[in-house]
C-alpha positions in Angstrom: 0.0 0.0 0.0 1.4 3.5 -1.2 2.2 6.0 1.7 0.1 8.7 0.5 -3.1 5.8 1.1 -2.3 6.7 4.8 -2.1 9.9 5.1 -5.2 12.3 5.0 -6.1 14.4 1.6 -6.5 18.0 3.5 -4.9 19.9 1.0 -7.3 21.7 -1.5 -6.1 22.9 -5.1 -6.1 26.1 -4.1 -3.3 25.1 -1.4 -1.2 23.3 -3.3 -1.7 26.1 -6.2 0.0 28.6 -3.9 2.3 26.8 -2.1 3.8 26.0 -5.6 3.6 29.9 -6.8 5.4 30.9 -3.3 6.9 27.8 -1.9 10.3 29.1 -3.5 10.4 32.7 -2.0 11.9 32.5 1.5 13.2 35.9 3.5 16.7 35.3 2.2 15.1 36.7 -1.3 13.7 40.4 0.7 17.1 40.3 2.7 19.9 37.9 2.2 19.6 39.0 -2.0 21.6 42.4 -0.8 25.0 39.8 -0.1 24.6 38.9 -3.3 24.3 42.6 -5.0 27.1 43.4 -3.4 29.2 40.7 -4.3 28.6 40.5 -8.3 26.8 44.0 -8.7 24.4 44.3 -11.6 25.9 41.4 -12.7 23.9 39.5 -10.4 21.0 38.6 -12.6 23.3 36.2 -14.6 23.6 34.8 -11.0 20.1 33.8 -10.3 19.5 33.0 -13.7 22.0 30.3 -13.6 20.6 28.8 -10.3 17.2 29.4 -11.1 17.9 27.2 -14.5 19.3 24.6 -12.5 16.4 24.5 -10.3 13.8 24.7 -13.2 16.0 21.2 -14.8 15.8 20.0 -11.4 11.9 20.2 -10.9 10.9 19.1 -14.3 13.1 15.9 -13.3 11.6 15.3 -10.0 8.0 16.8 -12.2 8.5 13.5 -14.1 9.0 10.8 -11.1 6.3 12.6 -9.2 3.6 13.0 -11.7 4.3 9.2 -12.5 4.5 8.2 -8.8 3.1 10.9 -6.2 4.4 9.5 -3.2 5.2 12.0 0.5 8.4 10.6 0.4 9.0 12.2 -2.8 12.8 12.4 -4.1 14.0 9.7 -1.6 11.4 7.0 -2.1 12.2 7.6 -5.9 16.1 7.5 -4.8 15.4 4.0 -3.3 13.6 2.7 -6.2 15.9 3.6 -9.2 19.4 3.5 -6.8 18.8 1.4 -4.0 18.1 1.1 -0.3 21.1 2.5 0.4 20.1 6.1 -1.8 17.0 6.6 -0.1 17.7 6.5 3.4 20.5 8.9 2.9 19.2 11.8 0.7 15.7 11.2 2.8 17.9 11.5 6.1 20.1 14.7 4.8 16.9 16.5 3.6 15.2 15.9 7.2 18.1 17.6 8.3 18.5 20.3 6.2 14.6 21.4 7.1 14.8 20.8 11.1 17.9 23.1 11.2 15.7 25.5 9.2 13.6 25.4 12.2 15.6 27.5 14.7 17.0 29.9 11.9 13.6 31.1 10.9 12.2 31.0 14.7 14.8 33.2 15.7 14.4 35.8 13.0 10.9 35.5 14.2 12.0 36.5 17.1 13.9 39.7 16.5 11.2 41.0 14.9 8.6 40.6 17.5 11.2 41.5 20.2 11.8 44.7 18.5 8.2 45.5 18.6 6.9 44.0 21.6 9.6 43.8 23.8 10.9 39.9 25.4 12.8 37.9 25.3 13.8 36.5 21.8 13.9 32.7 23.1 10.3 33.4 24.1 9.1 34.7 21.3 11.2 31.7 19.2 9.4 28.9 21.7 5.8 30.5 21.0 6.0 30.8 17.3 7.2 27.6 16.8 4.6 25.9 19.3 2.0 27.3 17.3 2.7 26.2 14.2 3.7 22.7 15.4 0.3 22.8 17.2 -1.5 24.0 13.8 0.8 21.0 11.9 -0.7 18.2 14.6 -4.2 19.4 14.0 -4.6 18.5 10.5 -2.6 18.5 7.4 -5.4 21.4 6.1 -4.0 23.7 8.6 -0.2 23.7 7.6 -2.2 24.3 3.8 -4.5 27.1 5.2 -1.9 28.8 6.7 0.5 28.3 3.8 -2.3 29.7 1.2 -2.5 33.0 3.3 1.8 33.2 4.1 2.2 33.0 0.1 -0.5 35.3 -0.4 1.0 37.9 1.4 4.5 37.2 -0.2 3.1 37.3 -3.7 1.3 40.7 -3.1 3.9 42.1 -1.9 6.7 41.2 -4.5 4.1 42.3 -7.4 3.9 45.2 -5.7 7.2 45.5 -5.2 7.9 45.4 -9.0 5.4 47.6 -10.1 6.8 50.1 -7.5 9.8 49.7 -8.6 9.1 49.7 -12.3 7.2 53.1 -11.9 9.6 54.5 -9.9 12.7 53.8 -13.1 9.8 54.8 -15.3 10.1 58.6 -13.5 6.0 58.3 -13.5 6.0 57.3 -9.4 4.0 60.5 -7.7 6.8 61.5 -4.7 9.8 59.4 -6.1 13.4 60.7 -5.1 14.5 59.3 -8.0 14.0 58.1 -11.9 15.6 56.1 -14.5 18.5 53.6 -13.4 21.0 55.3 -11.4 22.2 52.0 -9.9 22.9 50.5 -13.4 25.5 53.6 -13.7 27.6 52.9 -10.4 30.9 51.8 -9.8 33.1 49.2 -12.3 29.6 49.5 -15.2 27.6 45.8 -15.2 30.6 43.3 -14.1 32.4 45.5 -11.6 33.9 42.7 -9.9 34.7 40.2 -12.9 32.5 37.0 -13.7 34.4 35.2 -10.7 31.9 37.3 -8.2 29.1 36.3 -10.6 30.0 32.5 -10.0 30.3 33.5 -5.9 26.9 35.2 -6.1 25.4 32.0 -7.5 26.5 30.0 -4.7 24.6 32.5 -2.2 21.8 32.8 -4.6 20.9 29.1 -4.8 20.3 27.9 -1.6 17.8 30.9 -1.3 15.9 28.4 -4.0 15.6 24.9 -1.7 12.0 24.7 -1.5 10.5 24.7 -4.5 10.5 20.7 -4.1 7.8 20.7 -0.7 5.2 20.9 -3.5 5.8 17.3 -4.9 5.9 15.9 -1.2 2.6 18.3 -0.3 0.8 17.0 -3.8 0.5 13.6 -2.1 -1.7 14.7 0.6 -3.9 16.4 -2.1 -7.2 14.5 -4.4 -5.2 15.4 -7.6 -1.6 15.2 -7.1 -0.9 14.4 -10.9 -2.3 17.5 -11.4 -1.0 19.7 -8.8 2.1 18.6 -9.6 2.0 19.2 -13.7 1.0 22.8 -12.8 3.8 23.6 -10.3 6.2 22.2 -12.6 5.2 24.2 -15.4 5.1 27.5 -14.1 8.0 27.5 -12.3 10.3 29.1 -15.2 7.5 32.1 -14.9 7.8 32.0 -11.3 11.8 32.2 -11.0 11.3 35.1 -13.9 8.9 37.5 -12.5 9.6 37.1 -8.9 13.4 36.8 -8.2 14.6 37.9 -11.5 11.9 40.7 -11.7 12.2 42.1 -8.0 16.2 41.5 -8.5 16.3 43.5 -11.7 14.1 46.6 -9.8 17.0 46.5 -6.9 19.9 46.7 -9.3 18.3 49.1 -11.4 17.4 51.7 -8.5 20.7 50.7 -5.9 24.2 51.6 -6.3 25.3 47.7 -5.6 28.0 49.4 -3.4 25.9 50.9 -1.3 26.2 50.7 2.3 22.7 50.8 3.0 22.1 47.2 0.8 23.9 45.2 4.0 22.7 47.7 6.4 18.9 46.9 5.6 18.3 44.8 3.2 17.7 44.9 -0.9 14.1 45.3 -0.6 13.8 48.1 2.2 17.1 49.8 1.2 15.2 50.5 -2.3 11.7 51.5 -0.9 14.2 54.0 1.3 15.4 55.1 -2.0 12.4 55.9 -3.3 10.6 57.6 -0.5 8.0 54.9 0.4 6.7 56.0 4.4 7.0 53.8 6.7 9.3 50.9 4.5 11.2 49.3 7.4 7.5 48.6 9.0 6.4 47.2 6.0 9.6 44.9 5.4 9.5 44.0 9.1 5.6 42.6 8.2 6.7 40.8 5.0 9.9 39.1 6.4 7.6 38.2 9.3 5.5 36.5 7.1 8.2 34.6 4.9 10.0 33.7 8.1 6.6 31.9 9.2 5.8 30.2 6.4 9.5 29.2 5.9 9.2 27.5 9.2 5.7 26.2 8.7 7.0 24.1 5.5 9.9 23.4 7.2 7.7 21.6 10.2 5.7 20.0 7.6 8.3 18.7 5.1 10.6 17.9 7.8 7.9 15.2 10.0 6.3 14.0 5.5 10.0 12.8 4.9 10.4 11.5 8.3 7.0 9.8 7.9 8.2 8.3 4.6 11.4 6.8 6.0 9.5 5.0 8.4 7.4 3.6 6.0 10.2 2.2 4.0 12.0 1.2 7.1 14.6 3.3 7.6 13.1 5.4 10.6 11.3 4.4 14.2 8.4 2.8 13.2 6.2 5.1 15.6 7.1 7.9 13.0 4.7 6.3 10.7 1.8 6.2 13.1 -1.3 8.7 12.1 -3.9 10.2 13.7 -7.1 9.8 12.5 -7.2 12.7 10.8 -4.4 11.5 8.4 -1.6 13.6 10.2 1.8 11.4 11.2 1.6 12.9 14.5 4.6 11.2 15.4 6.9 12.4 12.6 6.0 15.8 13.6 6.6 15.7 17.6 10.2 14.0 16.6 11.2 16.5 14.0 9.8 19.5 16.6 11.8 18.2 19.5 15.0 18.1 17.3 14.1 21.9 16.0 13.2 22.6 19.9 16.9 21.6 20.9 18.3 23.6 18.0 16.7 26.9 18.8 17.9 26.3 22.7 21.4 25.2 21.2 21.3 28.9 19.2 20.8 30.8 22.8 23.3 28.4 25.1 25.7 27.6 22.7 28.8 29.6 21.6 27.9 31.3 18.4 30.8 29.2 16.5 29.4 25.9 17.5 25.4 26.3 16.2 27.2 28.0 13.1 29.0 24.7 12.5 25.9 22.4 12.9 24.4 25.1 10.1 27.5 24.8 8.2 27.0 21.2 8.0 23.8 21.7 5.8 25.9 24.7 3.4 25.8 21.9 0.3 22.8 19.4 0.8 20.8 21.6 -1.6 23.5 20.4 -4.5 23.4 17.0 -2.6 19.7 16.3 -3.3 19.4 17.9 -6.6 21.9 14.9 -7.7 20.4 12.5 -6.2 17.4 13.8 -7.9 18.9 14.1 -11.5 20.5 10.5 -11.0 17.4 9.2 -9.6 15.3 10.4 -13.2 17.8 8.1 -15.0 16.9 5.2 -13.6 13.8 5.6 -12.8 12.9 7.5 -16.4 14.5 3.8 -18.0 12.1 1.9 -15.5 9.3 3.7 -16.6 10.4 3.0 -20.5 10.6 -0.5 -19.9 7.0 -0.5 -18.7 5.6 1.2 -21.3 4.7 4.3 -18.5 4.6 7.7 -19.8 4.4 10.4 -17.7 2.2 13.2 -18.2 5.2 15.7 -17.2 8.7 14.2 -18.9 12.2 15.7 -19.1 13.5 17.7 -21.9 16.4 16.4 -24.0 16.3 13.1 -22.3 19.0 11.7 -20.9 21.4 14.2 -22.3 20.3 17.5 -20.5 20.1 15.5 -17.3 23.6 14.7 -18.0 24.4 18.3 -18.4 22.6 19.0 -15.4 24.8 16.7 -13.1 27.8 17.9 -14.4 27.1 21.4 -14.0 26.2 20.1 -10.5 29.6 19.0 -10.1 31.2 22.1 -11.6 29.9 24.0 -8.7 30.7 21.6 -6.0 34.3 22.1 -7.4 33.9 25.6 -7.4 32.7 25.4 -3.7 36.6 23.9 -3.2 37.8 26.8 -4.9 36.5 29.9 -3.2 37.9 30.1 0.0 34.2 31.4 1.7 32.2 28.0 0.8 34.8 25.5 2.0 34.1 25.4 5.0 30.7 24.5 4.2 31.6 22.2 1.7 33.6 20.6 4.1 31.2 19.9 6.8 28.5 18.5 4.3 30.4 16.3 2.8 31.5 14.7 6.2 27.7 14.1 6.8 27.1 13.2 3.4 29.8 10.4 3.6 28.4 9.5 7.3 24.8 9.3 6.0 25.7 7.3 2.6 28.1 4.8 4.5 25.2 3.9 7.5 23.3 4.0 4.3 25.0 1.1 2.6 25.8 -0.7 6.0 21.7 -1.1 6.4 21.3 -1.8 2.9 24.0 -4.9 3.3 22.6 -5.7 6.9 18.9 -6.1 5.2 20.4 -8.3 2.2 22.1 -10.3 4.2 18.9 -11.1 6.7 16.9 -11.5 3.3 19.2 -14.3 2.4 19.4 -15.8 5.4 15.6 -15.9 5.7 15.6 -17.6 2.1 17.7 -20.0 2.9 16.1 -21.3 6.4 12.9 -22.0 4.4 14.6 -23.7 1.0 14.2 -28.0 1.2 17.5 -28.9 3.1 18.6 -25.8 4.7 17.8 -27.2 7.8 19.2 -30.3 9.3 
């Protein structure tokens, strides 16, 4: 019996229609975008193009497994199927990592925001947020979607509205603008002013900012019509990178000296409604990062406890992780993967800054990790599907050879990662957990083989006696 036969079917199309438009836009796009302006300058559009084509190879990979086999587990149930036992329980285990560290990150930017306007603690304010949304997440899988609906919403609105703001604004036409046209375009060192090497930099920062835009294949399987859900997330998501990191990206570059002090300072986003005279823009931004930082930590609950779930479904995880509550909701899954974000966000108080900065750092590469385990997963699972005559609704372009492209270019920025001195560190510590993951991986793999043959051979005539 599939694992999406156990779970409930909460999310409406509506959900899964907006989680897919927004899923991708976290705060690092209204804030963590102004690291990289100032490290490639105008230049940085080639930046997020690069790893937002990546991302848009990557999904219409994982677009074809899914809409052939919606499944919660998603990437690592497909992982186990075309590469072994050993391939799922890894990439499964390093993405349920990667999502419960997200956990305390986002609960404590919460938390400055609401301690700057309230007053508390931050650790209070970090321990409230996430207790309601884990409470909201045991309720019923409709929540986390209801909640997720209204979070995108408000991200949506206001990066339209950011653009046409912005557009206005370069257009000269915005009534009270302190400036026109594209004085940020004219700064210091023209389009490239720190070569294409700072272009390649900024790409690193830029594509983690993307992880994400996967939760809608694992959320499609609690839905009546994943095929569906899924075909339409996949399909939109070249207009999705385009208008609203490219769009809003190109508005910040366009109207901000990329030098500008203001840009670390503030952040892109506020730094340009500053610019342009908008009242009240650090409230505003405060209210929008609010709101991404929520709904980052929402789908980090949820995707977190789904691949947990999934594990323990395939045997790889406790088997109480796969318990569900009547409702459909792996209750279990989710108290486990809160109680590990729990002891984060009280390791990010008690503990020396370097040490929670190393457990982050250990999750720096697992974005490149699971996009090629993805990619290599679509071989062999796009040639099982071949064999049976299956085709897909949703299929990969330039099959196998643009899948091949994309794992190399996988690799060339791994080896870039080695290169620049800032990622190694990161690279580093990944690919210590990686190795750790994939070994206890294989070890469990063997471990299973060997009790299957054992097994075989105690029944077979004369293996007894």
């Amino acid at each position: 019996m599939q694992v999406e036969q156990h779970l409930g079917t909460g999310l409406k199309p509506r959900h899964i229609t907006m989680i897919s438009i927004a899923g991708v836009i976290g705060a690092g796009l209204f804030v963590g975008s102004s690291n990289a302006v100032a490290e490639a300058g105008p230049a940085v559009l080639v930046s997020y193009a690069l790893a937002g084509t990546l991302v848009v190879l990557v999904m219409r990979m994982l677009g074809e497994m899914a809409t052939a086999h919606p499944d919660t587990g998603s990437f690592s149930t497909y992982a186990d199927r075309a590469l072994g036992r050993w391939a799922g329980f890894s990439v499964g285990w390093l993405y349920w990592w990667f999502w419960v560290l997200v956990i305390p990150v986002e609960a404590t930017a919460a938390a400055e925001i609401l301690t700057g306007w309230i007053g508390a603690p931050q650790w209070v304010w970090a321990l409230l947020v996430t207790l309601l949304l884990t409470a909201t997440n045991l309720a019923s899988v409709g929540n986390f979607g209801e909640f997720e609906f209204w979070f995108a919403m408000v991200k949506v609105v206001a990066i339209v509205a950011f653009i046409a703001v912005g557009v206005l604004a370069v257009l000269g036409v915005l009534p009270g603008s302190n400036v026109s046209g594209a004085p940020g375009l004219s700064a210091t060192g023209g389009l490239l002013p720190n070569g294409f090497g700072a272009v390649l930099a900024a790409m690193l920062l830029t594509m983690f900012s993307f992880m994400g835009t996967e939760i809608v294949t694992i959320a499609a399987a609690e839905s009546p019509d994943p095929e569906r859900g899924v075909r339409r997330a996949v399909n939109s998501v070249i207009g999705r990178i385009g208008l609203f990191y490219l769009g809003s990206i190109a508005v910040i570059v366009a109207l901000v000296p990329w030098d500008s002090p203001a840009l670390a300072e503030n952040g892109s986003y506020q730094t340009v409604l500053d610019t342009i005279g908008i009242p009240g823009a650090s409230t505003i931004m405060d209210l929008v990062i609010l709101t991404a930082v929520a709904s980052c930590l929402n789908s980090a609950l949820y995707t977190a406890s789904r691949m947990a779930f999934s594990l323990s479904r395939r045997g790889d995880a406790p088997a109480w992780f796969g318990r569900v509550s009547r409702g459909g909701v792996p209750r279990g899954a989710i108290l486990a993967s809160t109680a590990v974000g729990f002891l984060a966000v009280v390791g990010n108080y008690a503990l020396p800054d370097r040490i929670f900065s190393l457990l982050l750092a250990t999750s720096g590469a697992l974005a490149l990790v699971v996009y090629a385990f993805i990619a290599l997963s679509q071989v062999g699972t796009r040639r099982l599907l071949d064999a049976e005559g299956h085709r897909p609704v949703v299929r990969m372009w330039l099959f196998p050879w643009l899948t091949y492209a994309t794992i190399a270019f996988i690799a060339a920025v791994l080896v870039l990662m080695v290169v620049l001195p800032g990622q190694r560190v990161e690279l580093t510590l990944s690919a210590v957990l990686t190795a750790v993951v994939i070994v206890l991986g294989v070890l469990r793999q063997r471990r299973e083989q060997r009790r299957a043959a054992g097994a075989v051979a105690a029944g077979a005539p004369g293996a007894r006696g």
